[in-house]
N, CA, C and O of each residue as an XYZ file, in Angstrom:
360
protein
N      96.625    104.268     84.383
C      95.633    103.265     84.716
C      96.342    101.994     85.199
O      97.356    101.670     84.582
N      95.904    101.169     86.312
C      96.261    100.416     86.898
C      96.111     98.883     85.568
O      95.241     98.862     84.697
N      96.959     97.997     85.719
C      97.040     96.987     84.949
C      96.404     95.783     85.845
O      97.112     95.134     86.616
N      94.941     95.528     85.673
C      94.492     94.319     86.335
C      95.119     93.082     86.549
O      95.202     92.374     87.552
N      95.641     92.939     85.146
C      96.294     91.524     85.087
C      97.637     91.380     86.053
O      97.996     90.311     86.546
N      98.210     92.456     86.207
C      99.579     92.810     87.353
C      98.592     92.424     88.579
O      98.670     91.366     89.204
N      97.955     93.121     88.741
C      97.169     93.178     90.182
C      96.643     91.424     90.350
O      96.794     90.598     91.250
N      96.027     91.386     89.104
C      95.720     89.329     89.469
C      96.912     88.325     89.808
O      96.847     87.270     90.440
N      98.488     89.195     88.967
C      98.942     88.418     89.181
C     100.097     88.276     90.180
O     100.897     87.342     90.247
N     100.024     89.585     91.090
C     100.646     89.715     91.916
C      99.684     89.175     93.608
O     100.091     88.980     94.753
N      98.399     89.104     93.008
C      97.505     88.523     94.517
C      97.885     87.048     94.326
O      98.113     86.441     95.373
N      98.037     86.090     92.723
C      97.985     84.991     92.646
C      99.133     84.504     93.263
O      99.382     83.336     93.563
N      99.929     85.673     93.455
C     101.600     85.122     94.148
C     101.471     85.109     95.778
O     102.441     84.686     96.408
N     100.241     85.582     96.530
C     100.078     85.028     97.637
C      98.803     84.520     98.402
O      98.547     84.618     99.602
N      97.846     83.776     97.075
C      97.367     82.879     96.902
C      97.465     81.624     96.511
O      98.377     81.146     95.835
N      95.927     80.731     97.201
C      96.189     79.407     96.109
C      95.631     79.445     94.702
O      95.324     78.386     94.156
N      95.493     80.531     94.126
C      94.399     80.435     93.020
C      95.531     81.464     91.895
O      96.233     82.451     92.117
N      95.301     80.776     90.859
C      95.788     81.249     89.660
C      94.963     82.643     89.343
O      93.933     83.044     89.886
N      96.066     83.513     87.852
C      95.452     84.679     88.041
C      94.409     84.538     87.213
O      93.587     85.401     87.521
N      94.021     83.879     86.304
C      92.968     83.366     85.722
C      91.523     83.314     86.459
O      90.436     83.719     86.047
N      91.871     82.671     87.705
C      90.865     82.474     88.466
C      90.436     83.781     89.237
O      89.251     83.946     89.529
N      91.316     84.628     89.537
C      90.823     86.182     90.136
C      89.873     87.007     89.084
O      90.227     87.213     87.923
N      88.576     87.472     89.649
C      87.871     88.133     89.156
C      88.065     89.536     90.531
O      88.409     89.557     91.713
N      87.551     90.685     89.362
C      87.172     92.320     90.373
C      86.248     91.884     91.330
O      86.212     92.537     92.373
N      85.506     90.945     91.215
C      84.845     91.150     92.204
C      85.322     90.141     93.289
O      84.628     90.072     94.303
N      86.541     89.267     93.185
C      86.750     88.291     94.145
C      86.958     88.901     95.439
O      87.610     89.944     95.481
N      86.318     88.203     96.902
C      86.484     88.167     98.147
C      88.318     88.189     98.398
O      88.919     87.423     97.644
N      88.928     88.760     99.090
C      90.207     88.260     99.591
C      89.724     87.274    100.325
O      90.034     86.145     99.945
N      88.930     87.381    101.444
C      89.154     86.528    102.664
C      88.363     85.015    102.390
O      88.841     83.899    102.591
N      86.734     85.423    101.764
C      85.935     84.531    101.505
C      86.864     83.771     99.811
O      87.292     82.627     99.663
N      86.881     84.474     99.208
C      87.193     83.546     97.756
C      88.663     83.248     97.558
O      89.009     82.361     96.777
N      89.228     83.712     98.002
C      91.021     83.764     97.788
C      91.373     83.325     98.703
O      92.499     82.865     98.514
N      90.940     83.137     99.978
C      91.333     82.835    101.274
C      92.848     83.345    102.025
O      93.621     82.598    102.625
N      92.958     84.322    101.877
C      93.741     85.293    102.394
C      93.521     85.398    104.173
O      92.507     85.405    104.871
N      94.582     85.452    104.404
C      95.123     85.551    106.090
C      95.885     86.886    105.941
O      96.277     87.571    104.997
N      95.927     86.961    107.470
C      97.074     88.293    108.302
C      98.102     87.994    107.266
O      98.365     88.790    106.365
N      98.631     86.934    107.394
C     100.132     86.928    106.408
C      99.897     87.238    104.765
O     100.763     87.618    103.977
N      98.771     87.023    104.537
C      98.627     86.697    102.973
C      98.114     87.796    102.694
O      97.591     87.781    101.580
N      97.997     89.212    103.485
C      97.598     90.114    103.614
C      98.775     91.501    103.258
O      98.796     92.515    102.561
N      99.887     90.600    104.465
C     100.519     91.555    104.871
C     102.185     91.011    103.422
O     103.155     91.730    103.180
N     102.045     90.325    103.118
C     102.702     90.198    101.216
C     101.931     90.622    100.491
O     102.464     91.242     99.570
N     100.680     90.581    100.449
C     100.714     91.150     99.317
C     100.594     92.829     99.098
O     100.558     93.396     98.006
N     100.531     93.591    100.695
C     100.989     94.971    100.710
C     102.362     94.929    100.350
O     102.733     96.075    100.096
N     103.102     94.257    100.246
C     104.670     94.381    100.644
C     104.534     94.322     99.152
O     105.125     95.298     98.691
N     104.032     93.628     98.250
C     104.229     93.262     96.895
C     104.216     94.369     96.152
O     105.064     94.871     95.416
N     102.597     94.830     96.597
C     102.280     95.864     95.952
C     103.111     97.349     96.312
O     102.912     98.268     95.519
N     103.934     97.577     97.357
C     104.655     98.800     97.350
C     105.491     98.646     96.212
O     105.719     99.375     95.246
N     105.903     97.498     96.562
C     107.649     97.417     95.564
C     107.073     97.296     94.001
O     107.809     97.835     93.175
N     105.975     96.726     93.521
C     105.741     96.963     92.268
C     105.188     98.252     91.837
O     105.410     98.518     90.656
N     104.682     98.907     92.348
C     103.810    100.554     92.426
C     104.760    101.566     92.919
O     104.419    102.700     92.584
N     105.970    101.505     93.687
C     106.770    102.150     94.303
C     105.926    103.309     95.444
O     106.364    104.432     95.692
N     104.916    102.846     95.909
C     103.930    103.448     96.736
C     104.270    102.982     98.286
O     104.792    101.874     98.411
N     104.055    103.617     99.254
C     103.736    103.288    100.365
C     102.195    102.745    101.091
O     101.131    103.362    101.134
N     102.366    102.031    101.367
C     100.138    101.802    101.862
C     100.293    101.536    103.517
O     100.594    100.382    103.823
N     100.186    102.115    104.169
C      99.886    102.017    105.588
C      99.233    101.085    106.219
O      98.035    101.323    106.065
N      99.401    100.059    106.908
C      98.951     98.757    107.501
C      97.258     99.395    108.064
O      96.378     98.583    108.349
N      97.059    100.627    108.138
C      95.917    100.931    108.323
C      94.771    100.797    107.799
O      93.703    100.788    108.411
N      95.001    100.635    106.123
C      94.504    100.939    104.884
C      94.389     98.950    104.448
O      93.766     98.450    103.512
N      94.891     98.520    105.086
C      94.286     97.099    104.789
C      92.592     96.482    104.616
O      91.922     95.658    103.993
N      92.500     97.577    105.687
C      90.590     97.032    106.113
C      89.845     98.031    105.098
O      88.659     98.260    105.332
N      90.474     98.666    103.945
C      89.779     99.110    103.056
C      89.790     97.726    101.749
O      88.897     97.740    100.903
N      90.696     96.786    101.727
C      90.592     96.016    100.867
C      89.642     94.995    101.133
O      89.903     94.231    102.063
N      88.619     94.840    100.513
C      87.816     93.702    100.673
C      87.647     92.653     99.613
O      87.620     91.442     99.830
N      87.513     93.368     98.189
C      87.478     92.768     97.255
C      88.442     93.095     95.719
O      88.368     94.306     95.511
N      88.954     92.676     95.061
C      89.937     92.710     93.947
C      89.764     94.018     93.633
O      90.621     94.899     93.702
N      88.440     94.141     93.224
C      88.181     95.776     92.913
C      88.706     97.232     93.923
O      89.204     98.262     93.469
N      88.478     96.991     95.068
C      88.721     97.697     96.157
C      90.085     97.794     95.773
O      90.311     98.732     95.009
N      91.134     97.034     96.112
C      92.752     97.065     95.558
C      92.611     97.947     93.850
O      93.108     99.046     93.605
N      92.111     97.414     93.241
C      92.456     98.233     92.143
C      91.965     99.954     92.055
O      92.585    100.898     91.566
N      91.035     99.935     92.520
C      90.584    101.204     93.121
C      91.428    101.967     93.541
O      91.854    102.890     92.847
N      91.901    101.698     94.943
C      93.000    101.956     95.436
C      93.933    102.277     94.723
O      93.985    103.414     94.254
N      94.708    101.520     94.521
C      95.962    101.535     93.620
C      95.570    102.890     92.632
O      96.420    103.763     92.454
N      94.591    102.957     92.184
C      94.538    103.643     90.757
C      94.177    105.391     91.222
O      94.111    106.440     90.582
N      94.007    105.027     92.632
C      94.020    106.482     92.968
C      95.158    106.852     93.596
O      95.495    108.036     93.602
N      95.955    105.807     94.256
C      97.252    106.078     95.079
C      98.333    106.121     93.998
O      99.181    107.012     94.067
N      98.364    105.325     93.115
C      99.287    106.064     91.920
C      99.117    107.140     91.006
O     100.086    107.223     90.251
N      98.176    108.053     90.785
C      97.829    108.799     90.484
C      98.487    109.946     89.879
O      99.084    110.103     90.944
N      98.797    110.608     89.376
C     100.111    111.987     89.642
C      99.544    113.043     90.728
O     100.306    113.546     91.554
N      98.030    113.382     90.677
C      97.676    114.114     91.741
C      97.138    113.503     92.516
O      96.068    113.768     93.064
N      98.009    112.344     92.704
C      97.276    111.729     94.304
C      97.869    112.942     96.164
O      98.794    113.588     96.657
N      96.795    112.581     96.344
C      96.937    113.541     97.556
C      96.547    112.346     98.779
O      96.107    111.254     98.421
N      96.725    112.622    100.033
C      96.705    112.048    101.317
C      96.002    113.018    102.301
O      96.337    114.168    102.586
N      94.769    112.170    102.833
C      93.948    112.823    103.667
C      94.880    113.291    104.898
O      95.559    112.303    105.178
N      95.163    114.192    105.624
C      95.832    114.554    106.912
C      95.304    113.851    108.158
O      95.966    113.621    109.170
N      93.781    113.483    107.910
C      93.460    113.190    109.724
C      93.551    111.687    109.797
O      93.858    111.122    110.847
N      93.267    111.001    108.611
C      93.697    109.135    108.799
C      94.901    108.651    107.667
O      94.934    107.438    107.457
N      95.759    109.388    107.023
C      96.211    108.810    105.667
C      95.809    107.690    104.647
O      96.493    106.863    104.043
N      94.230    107.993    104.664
C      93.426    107.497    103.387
C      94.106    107.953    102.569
O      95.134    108.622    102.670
N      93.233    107.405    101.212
C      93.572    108.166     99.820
C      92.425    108.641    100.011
O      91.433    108.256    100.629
N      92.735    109.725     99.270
C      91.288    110.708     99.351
C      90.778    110.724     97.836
O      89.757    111.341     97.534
């Protein structure tokens, strides 16, 4: 199971908002105010802490805190598998 508080406190490292202040349901773009760049760290963050790969494709599945943890909790998985025709998580 994915550790929320990792996940709050690895978005709070490329945010302005403490991890306190991240809720599951926070906006990246609207509540966190996340950009291309603030986007593209905190994929970078999350490989190296998860030891996962996430495909710059798979960005426009993150919308909200939950969505990332979602994610994550299926891409670390032991039987995580990878769709063949888009490399979703399936």
């Amino acid at each position: 199971m994915i550790n929320i508080d990792k996940v709050k406190e690895l978005l709070a490292a490329s945010c302005p908002y403490e991890p306190d202040e991240i809720s599951l349901g926070s906006d990246l773009v609207a509540d966190l105010e996340f950009d291309s760049f603030c986007m593209m760290d905190m994929l970078l963050a999350f490989e190296k802490e998860f030891g996962i790969s996430i495909p710059d494709r798979d960005l426009r599945l993150f919308v909200t805190v939950s969505d990332i943890a979602d994610y994550l909790e299926k891409k670390t998985a032991p039987d995580a598998m990878l769709s063949v025709d888009n490399g979703s998580v399936v």
